[in-house]
C-alpha positions in Angstrom: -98.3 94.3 67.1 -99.8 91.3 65.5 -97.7 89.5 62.9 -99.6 88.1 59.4 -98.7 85.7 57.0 -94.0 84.9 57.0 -94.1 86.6 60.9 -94.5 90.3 58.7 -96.0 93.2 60.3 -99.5 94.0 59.3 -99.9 97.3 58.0 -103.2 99.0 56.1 -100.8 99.7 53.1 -102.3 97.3 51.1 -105.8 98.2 51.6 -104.5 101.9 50.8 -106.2 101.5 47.2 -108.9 98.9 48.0 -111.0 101.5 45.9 -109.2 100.5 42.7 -109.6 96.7 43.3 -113.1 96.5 43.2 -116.0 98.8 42.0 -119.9 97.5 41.5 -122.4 99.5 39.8 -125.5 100.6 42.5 -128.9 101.8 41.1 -130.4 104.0 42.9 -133.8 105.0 43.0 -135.4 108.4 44.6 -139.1 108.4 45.9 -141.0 111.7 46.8 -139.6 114.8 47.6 -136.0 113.5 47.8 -136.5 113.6 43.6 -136.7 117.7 44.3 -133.0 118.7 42.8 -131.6 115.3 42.4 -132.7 112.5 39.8 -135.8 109.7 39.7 -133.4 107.0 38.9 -129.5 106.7 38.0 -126.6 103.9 37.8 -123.7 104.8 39.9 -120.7 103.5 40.9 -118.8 103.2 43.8 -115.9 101.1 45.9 -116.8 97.4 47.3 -117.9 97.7 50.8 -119.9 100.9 50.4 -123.0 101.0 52.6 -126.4 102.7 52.3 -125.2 105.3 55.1 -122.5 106.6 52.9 -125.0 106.8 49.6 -127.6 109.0 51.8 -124.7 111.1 52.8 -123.3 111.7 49.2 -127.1 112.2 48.7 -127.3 114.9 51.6 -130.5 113.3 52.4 -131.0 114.1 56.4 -131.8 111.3 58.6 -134.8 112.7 59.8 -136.7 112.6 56.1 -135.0 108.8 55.6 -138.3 107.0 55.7 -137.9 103.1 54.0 -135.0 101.6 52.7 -135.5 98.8 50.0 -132.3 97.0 48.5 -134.0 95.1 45.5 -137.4 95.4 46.9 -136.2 94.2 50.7 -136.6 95.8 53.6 -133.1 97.3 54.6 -131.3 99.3 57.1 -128.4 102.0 56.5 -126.2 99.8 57.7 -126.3 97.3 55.1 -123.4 96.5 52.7 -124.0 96.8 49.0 -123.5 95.0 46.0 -122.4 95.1 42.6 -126.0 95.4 40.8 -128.0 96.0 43.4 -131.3 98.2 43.1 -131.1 100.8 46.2 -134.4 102.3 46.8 -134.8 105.3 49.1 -138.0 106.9 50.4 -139.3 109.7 52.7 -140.9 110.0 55.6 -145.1 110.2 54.8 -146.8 112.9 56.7 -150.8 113.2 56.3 -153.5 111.5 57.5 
C-alpha cells in the first residue's frame, strides 16, 4: 500500500465528504424537446468535480437524443468537468431535412 505524507496510510476517508467541501452553482439550459417535462432554464447546484455525464443522467436525458453540448457557448463533450458558474447548455438531436 502506498504511504502519504509522515509514512501514513492513504485511505479515501478524507475524501468521504468531498461533497461538503465544495459546491458551485451550474446553469443549465434545455433546448428543444428535452424542455418537454423539465424546465427552459434553472440554477443548480452540485459537488466540485461533477461532469456533464452525471447532469444528463440526473436529467434522464438518453444518449441517443444528446445532440450538442455548449459549456458557456463552447463546444463540449460529456466528459468535461464543470465549474462553479458555468452556463451548461444541452441540445437534441435535429431530425428533418
Amino acid at each position: 500500500m502506498y504511504r502519504g505524507y509522515l509514512n501514513q496510510p492513504l485511505t479515501a476517508a478524507p475524501f468521504k465528504n468531498l461533497q461538503k467541501w465544495g459546491k458551485m452553482n451550474i446553469t443549465i439550459k434545455l433546448v428543444g424537446t428535452f424542455r418537454i417535462g423539465r424546465f427552459f432554464e434553472t440554477v443548480r447546484e452540485y459537488p466540485s468535480g461533477t461532469c456533464v455525464r452525471e447532469v444528463v443522467d440526473e436529467l434522464r436525458i438518453p444518449d441517443p437524443l444528446l445532440g450538442i453540448v455548449l459549456i458557456n457557448d463552447i463546444h463540449a463533450g460529456v466528459e468535461e468537468i464543470l465549474n462553479d458558474g458555468d452556463i451548461l447548455c444541452l441540445l437534441p438531436l435535429i431530425d428533418g431535412g
